[in-house]
ChimeraX commands (.cxc) that place a marker at each C-alpha (Angstrom):
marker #1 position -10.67,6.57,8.50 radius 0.5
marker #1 position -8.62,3.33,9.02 radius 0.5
marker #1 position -6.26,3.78,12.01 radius 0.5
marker #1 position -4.35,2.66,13.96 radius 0.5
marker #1 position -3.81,3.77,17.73 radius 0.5
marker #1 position -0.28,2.74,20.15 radius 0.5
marker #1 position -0.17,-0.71,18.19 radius 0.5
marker #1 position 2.32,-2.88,19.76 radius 0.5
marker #1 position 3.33,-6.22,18.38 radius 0.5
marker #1 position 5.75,-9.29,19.15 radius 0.5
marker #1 position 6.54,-12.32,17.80 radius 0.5
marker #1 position 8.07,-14.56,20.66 radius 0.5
marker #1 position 11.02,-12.26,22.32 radius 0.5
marker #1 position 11.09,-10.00,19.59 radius 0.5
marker #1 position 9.31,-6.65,19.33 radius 0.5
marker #1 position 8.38,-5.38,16.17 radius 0.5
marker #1 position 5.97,-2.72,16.54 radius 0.5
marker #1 position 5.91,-0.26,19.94 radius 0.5
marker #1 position 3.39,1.93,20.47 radius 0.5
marker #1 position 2.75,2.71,16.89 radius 0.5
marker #1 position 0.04,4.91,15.20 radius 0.5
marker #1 position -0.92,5.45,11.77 radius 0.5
marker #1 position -3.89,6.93,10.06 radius 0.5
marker #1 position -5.36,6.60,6.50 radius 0.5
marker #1 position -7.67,9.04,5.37 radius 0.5
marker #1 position -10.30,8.68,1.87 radius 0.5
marker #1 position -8.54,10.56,-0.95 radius 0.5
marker #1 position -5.37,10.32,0.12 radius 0.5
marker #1 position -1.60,8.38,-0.41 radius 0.5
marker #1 position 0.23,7.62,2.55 radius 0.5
marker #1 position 3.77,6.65,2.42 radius 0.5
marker #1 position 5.35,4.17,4.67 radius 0.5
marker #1 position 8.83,4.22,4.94 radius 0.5
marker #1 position 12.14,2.57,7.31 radius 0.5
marker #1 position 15.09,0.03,6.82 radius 0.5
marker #1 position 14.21,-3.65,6.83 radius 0.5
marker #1 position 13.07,-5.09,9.91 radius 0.5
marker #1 position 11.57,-1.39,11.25 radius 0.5
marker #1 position 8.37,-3.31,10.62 radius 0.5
marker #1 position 6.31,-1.62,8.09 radius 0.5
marker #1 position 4.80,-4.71,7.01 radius 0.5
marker #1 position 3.50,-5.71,9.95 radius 0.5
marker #1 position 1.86,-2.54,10.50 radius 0.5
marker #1 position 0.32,-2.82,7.24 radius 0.5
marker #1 position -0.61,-6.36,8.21 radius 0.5
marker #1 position -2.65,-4.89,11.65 radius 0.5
marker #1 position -4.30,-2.06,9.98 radius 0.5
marker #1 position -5.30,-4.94,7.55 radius 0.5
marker #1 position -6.70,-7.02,10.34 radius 0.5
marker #1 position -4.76,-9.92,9.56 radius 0.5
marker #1 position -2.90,-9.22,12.32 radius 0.5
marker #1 position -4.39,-8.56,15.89 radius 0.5
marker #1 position -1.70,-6.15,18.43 radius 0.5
marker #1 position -0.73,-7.12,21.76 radius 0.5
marker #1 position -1.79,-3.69,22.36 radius 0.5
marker #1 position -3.23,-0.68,21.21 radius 0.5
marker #1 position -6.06,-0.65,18.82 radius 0.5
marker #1 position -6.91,-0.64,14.95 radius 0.5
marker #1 position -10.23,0.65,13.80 radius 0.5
marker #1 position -12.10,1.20,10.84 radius 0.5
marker #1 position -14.53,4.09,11.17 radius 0.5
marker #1 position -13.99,4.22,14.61 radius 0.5
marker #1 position -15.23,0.55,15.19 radius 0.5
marker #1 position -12.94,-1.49,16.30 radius 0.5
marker #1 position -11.42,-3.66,13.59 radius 0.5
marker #1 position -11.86,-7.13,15.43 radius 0.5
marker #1 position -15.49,-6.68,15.88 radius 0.5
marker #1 position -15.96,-6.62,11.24 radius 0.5
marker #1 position -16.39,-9.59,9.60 radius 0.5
marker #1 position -13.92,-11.30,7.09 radius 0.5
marker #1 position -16.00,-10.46,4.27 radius 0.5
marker #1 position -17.01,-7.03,5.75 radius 0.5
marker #1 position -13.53,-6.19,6.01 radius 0.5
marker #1 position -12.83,-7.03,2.38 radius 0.5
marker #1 position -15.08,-5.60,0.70 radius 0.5
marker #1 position -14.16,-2.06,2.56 radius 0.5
marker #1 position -10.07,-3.10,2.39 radius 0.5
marker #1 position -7.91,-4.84,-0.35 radius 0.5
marker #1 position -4.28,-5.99,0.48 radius 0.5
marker #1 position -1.01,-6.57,-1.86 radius 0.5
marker #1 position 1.11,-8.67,0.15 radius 0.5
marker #1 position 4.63,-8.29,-0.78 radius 0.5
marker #1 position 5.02,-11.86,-2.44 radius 0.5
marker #1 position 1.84,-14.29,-3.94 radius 0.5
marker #1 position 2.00,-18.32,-3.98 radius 0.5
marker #1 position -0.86,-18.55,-6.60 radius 0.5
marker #1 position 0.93,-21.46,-8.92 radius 0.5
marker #1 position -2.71,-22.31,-10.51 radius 0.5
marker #1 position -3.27,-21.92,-14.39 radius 0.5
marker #1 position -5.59,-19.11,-14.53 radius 0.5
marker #1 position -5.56,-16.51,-17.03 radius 0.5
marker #1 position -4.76,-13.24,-16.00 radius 0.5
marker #1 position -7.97,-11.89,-16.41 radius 0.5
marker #1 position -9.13,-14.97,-14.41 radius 0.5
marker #1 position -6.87,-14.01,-11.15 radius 0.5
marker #1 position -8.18,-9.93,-11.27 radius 0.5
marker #1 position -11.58,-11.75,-11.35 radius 0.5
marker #1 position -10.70,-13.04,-8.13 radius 0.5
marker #1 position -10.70,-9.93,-6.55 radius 0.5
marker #1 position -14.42,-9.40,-7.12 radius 0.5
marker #1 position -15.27,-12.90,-5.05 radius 0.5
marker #1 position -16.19,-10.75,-1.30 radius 0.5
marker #1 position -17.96,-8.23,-3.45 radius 0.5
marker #1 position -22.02,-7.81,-4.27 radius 0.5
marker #1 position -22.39,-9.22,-7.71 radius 0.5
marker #1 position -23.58,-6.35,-10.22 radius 0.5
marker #1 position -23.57,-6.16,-13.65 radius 0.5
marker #1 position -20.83,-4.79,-14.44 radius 0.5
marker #1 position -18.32,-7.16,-13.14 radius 0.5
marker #1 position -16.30,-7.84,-16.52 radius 0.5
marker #1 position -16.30,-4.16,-17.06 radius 0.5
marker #1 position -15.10,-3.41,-13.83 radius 0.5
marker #1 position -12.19,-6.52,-14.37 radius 0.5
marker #1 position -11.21,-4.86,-18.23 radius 0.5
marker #1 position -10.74,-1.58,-16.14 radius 0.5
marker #1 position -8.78,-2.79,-13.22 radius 0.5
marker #1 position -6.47,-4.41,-16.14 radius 0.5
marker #1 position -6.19,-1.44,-17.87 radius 0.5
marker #1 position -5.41,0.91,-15.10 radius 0.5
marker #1 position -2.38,-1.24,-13.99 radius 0.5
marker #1 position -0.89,-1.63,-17.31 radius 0.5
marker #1 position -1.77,-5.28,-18.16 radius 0.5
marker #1 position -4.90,-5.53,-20.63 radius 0.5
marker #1 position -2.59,-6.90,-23.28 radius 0.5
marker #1 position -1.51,-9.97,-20.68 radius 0.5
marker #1 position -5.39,-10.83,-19.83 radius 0.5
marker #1 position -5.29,-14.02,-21.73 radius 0.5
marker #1 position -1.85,-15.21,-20.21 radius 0.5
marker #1 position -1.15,-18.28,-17.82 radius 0.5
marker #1 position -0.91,-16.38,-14.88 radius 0.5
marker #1 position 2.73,-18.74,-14.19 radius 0.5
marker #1 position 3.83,-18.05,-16.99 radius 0.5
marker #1 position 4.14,-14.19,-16.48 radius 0.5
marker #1 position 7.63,-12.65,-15.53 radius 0.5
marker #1 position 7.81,-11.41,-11.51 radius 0.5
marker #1 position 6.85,-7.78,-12.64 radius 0.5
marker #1 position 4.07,-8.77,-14.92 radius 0.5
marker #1 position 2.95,-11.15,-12.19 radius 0.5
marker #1 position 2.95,-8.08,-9.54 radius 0.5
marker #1 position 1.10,-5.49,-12.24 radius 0.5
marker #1 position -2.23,-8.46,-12.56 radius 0.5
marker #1 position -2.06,-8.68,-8.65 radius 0.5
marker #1 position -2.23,-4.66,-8.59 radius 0.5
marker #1 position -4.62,-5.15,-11.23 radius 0.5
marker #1 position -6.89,-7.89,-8.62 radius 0.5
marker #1 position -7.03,-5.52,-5.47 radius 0.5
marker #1 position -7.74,-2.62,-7.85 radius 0.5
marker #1 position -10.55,-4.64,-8.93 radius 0.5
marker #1 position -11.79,-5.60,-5.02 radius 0.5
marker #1 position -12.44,-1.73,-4.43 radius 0.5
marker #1 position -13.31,-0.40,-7.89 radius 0.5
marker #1 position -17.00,0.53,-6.32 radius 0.5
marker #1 position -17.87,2.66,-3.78 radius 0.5
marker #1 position -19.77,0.85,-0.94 radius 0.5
marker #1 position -22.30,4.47,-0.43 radius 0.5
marker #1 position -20.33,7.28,1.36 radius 0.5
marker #1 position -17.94,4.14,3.03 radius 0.5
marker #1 position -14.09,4.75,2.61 radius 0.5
marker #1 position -12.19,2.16,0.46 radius 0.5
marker #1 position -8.56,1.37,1.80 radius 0.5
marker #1 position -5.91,-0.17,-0.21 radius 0.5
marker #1 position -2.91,-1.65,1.41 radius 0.5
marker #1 position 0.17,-1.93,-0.97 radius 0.5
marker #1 position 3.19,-3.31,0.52 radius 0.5
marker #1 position 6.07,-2.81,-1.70 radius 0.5
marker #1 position 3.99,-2.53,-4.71 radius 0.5
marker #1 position 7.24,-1.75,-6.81 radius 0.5
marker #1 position 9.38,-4.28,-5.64 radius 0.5
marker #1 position 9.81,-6.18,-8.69 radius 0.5
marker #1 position 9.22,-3.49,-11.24 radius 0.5
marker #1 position 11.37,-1.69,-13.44 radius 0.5
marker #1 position 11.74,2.07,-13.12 radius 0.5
marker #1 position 8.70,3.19,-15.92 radius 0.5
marker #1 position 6.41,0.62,-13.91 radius 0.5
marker #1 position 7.13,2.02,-10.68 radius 0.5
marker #1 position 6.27,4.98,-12.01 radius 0.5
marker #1 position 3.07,3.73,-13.47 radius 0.5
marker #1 position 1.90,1.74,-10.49 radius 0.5
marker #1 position 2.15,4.56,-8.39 radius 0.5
marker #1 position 0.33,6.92,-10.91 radius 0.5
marker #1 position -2.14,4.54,-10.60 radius 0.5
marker #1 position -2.20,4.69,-6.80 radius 0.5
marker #1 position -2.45,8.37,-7.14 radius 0.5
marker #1 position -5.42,8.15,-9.00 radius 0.5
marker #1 position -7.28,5.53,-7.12 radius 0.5
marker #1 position -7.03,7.84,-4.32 radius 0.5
marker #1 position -8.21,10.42,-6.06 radius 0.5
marker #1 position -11.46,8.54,-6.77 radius 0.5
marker #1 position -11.82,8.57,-3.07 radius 0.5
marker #1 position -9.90,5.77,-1.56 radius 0.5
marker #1 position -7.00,6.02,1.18 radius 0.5
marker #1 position -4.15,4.39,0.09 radius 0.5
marker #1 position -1.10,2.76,1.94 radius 0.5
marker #1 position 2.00,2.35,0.02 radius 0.5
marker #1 position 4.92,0.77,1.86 radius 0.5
marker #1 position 7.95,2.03,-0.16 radius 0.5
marker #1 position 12.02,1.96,0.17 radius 0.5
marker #1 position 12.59,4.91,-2.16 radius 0.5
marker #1 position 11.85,8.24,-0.39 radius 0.5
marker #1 position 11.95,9.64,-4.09 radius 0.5
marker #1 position 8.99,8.01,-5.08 radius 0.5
marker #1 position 7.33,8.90,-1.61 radius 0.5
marker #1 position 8.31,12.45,-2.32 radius 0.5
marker #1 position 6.44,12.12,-5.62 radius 0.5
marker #1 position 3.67,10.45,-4.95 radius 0.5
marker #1 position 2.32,10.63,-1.50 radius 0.5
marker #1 position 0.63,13.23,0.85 radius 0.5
marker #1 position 1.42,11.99,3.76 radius 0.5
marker #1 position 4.53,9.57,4.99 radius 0.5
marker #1 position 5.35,7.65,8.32 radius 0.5
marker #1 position 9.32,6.95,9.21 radius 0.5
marker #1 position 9.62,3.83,10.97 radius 0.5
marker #1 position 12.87,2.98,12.78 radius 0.5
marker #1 position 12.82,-0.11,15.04 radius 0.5
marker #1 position 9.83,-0.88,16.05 radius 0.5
marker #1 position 8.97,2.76,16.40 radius 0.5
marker #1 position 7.25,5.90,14.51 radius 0.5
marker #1 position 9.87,8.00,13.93 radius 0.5
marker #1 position 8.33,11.03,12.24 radius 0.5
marker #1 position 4.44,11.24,10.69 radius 0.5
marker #1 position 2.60,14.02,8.58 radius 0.5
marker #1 position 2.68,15.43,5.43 radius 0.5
marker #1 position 5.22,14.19,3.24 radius 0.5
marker #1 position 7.47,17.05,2.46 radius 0.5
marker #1 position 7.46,17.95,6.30 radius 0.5
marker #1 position 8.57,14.61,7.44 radius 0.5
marker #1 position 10.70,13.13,5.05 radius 0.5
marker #1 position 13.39,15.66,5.93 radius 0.5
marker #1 position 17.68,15.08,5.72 radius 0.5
marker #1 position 18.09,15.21,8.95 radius 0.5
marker #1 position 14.74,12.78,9.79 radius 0.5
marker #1 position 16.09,10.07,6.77 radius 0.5
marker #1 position 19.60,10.25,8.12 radius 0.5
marker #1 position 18.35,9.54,11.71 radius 0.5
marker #1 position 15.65,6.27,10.39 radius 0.5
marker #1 position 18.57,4.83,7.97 radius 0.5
marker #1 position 21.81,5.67,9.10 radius 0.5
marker #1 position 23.66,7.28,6.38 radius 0.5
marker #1 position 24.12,11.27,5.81 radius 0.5
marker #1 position 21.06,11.73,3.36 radius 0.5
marker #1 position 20.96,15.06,1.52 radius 0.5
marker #1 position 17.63,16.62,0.39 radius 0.5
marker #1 position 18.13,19.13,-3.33 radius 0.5
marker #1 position 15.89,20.92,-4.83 radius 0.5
marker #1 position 16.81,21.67,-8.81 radius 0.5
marker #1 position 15.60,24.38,-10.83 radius 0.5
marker #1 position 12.13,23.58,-12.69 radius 0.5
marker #1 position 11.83,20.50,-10.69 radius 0.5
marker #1 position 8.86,20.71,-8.83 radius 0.5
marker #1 position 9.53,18.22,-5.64 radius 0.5
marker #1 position 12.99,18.13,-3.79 radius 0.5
marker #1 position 15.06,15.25,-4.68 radius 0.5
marker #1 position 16.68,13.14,-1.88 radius 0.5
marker #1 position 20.44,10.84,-2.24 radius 0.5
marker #1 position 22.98,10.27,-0.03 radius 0.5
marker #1 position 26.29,11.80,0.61 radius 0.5
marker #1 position 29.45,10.18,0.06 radius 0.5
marker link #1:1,2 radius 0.2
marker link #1:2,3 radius 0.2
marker link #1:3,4 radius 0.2
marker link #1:4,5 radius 0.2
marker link #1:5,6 radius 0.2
marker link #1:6,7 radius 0.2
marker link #1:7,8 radius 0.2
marker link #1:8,9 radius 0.2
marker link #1:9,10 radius 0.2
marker link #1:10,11 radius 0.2
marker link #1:11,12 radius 0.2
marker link #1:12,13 radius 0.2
marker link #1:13,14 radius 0.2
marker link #1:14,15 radius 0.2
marker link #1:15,16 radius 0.2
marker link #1:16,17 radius 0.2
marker link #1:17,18 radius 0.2
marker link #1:18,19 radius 0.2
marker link #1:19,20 radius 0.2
marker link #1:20,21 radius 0.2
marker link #1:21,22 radius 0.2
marker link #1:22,23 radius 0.2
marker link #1:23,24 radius 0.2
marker link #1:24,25 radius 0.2
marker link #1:25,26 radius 0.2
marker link #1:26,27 radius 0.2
marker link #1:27,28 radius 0.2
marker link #1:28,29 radius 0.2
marker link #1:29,30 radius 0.2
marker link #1:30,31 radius 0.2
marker link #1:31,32 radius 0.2
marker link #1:32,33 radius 0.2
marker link #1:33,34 radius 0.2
marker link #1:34,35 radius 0.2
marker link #1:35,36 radius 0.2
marker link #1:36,37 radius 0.2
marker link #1:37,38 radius 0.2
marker link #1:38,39 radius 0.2
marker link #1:39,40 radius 0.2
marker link #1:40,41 radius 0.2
marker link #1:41,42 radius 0.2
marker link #1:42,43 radius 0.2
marker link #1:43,44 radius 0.2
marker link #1:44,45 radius 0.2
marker link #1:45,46 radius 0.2
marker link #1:46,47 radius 0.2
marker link #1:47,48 radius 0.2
marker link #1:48,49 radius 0.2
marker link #1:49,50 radius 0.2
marker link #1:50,51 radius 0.2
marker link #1:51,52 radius 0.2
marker link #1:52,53 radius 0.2
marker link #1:53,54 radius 0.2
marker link #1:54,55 radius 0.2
marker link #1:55,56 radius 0.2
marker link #1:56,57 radius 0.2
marker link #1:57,58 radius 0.2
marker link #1:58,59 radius 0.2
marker link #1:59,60 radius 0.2
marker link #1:60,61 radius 0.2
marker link #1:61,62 radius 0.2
marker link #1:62,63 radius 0.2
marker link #1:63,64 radius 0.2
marker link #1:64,65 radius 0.2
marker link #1:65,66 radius 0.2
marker link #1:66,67 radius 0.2
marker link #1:67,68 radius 0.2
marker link #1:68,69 radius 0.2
marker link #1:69,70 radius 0.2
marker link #1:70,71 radius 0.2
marker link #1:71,72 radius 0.2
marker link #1:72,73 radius 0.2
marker link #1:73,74 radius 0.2
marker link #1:74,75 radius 0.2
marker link #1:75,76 radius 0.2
marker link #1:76,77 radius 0.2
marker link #1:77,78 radius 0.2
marker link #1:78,79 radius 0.2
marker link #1:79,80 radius 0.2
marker link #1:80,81 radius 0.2
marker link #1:81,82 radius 0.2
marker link #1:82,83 radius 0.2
marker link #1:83,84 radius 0.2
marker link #1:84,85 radius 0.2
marker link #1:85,86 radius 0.2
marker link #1:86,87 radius 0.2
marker link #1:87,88 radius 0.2
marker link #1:88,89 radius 0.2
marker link #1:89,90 radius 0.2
marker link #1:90,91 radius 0.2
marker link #1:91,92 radius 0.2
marker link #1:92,93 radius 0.2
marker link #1:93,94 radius 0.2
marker link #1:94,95 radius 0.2
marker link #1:95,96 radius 0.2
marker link #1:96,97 radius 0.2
marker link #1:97,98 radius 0.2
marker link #1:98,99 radius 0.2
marker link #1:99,100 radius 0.2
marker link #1:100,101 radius 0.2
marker link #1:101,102 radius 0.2
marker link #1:102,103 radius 0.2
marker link #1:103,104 radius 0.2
marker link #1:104,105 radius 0.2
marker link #1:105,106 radius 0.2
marker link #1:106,107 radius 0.2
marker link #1:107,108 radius 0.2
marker link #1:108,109 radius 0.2
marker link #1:109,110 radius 0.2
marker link #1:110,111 radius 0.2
marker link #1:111,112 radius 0.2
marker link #1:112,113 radius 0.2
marker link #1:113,114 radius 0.2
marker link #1:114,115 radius 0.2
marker link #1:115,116 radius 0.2
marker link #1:116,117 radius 0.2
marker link #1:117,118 radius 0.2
marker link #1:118,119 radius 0.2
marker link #1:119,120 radius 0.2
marker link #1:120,121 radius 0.2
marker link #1:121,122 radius 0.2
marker link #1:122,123 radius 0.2
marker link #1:123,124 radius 0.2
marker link #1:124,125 radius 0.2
marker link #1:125,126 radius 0.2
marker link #1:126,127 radius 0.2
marker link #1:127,128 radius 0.2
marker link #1:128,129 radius 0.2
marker link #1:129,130 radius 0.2
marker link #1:130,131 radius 0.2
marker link #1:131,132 radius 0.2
marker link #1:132,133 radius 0.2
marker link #1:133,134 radius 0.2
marker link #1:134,135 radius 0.2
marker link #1:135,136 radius 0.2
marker link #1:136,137 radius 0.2
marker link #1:137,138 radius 0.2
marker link #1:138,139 radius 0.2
marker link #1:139,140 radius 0.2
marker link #1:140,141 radius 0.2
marker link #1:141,142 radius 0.2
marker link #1:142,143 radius 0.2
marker link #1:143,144 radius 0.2
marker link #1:144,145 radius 0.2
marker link #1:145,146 radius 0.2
marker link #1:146,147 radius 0.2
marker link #1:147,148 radius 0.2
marker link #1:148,149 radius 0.2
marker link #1:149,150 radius 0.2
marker link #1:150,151 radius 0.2
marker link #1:151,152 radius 0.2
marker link #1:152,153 radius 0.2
marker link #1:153,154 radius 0.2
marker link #1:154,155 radius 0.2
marker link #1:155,156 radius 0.2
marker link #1:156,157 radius 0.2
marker link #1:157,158 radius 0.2
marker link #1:158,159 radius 0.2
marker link #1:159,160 radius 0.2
marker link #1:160,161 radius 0.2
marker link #1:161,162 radius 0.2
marker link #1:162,163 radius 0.2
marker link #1:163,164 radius 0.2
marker link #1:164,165 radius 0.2
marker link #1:165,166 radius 0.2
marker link #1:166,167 radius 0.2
marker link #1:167,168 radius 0.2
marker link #1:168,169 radius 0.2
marker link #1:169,170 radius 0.2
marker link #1:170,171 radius 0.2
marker link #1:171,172 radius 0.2
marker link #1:172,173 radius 0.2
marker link #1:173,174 radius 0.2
marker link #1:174,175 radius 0.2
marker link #1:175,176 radius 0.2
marker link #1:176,177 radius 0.2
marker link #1:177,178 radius 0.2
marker link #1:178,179 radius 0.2
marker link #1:179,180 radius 0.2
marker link #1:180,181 radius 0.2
marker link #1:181,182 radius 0.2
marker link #1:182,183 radius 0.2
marker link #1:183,184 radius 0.2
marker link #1:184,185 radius 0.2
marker link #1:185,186 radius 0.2
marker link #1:186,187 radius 0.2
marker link #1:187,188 radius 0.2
marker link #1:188,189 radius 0.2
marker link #1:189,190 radius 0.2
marker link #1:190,191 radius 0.2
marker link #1:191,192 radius 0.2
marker link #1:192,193 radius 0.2
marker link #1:193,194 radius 0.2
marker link #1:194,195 radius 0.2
marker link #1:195,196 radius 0.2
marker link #1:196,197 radius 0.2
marker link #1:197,198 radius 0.2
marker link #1:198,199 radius 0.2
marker link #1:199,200 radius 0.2
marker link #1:200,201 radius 0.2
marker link #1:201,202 radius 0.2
marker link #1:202,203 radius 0.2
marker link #1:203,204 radius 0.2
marker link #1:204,205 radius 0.2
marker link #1:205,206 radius 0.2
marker link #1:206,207 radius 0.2
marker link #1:207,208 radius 0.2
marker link #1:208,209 radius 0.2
marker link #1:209,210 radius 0.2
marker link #1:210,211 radius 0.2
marker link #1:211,212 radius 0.2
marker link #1:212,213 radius 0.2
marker link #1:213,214 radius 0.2
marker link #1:214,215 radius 0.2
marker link #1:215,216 radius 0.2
marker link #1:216,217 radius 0.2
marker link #1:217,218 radius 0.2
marker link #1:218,219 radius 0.2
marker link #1:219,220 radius 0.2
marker link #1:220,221 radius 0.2
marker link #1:221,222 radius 0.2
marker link #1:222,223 radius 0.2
marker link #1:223,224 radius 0.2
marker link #1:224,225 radius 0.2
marker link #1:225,226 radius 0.2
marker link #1:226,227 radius 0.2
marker link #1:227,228 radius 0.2
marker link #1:228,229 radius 0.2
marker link #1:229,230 radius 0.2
marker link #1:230,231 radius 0.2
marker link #1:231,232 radius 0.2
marker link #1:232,233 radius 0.2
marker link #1:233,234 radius 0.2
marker link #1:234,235 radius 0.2
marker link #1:235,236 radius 0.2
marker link #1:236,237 radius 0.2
marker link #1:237,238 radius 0.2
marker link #1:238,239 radius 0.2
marker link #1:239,240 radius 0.2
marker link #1:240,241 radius 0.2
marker link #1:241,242 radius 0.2
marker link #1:242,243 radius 0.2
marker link #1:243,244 radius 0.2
marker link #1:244,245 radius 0.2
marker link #1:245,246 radius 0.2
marker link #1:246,247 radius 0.2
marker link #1:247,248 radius 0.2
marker link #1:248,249 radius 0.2
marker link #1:249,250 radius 0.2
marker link #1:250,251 radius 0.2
marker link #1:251,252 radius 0.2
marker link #1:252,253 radius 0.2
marker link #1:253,254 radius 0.2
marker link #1:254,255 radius 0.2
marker link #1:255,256 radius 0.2
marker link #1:256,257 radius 0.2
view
């Protein structure tokens, strides 16, 4: 398990996190969810220790996060920060590669770099100037990379990988296929953290969600349990209104007018 336990974080006067907790468990796609500024990514930055809370605790098989090493921690944990700076002319190919750097060298590595590529959707770009790429092409290789940092089991250790706002810049088939892909990376054992604004694609996707409102957990648990009307109504603000249509098989959420 990766958890965290009453995590509390500030940043001068401000509080962004209070008291929150938030576990990921192997084989399974947690949803994080809240308006901007309830601080989902800086959750997602203290369960990826590059953050350390005020208080509380975050631990990674119930050892306390602090006391891994940088490349323990990455080669057990692979982040996609909402936004890269990497202006460099690698290939794409070259930046997934990059991925594999914290990892045991095997022999398999440009296999396992040709699959990461292929299960985001971007084996056709792999000779590309990684500047060159559009913003959604650019956020498909970076899936791609931290795909790539986890695509071995370390033994019977759980793999966790941290997605903040993975579908940002994509248009509405790549959503769709980034988060298929999350769905199946968990199902090769991983846990999986997806920090998401549509509660659609939550609904879809994830077995379990967290509701975030100010600092706070709102509501955790299993997804269709916890991202209720009256719970999304109560994190956002607005009347939201939960359907469910004949022959679909998850309820569909929008808001009321």
């Amino acid at each position: 398990m990766l958890r965290a336990l009453d995590v509390s974080y500030r940043a001068g006067d401000a509080q962004l996190l209070q008291e929150a907790s938030l576990t990921i468990a192997p084989g399974r796609v947690h949803a994080l969810l809240g308006p901007n500024g309830a601080g989902k990514s800086t959750l997602l930055k203290l369960l990826a220790g590059d953050l350390r809370p005020h208080s509380g605790a975050v631990a990674l098989d119930a050892r306390p996060l602090g006391e891994w090493s940088a490349g323990e921690r990455a080669r057990r944990r692979a982040v996609l920060p909402q936004h890269d700076s990497l202006r460099f002319g690698f290939t794409a190919e070259e930046v997934v590669a990059l991925g594999r750097l914290p990892c045991v060298p095997s022999s398999r590595e440009a296999e396992i770099v040709r699959d990461a590529l292929e299960a985001a959707g971007v084996a056709q770009l792999r000779h590309r100037i990684y500047p060159t790429l559009s913003g959604g092409e650019r956020a498909r290789v970076q899936f791609a990379r931290v795909m790539a940092q986890l695509w071995e089991a370390a033994g019977d250790r759980g793999r966790f990988l941290l997605l903040d706002e993975p579908t940002a810049s994509l248009d509405l088939a790549h959503q769709h296929d980034c988060l298929r892909a999350a769905r199946r990376f968990a199902e090769s054992g991983a846990g999986v953290l997806v920090v998401l604004h549509d509660p659609n694609l939550a609904l879809a996707y994830s077995d379990d969600a967290t509701v975030l409102r100010a600092g706070r957990v709102l509501a955790s648990g299993p997804t269709a349990a916890t991202l209720t009307g009256e719970i999304l109504s109560s994190a956002y603000g607005i009347e939201v209104a939960i359907h469910q249509l004949p022959g679909v098989a998850r309820p569909l959420i929008w808001t009321r007018s």
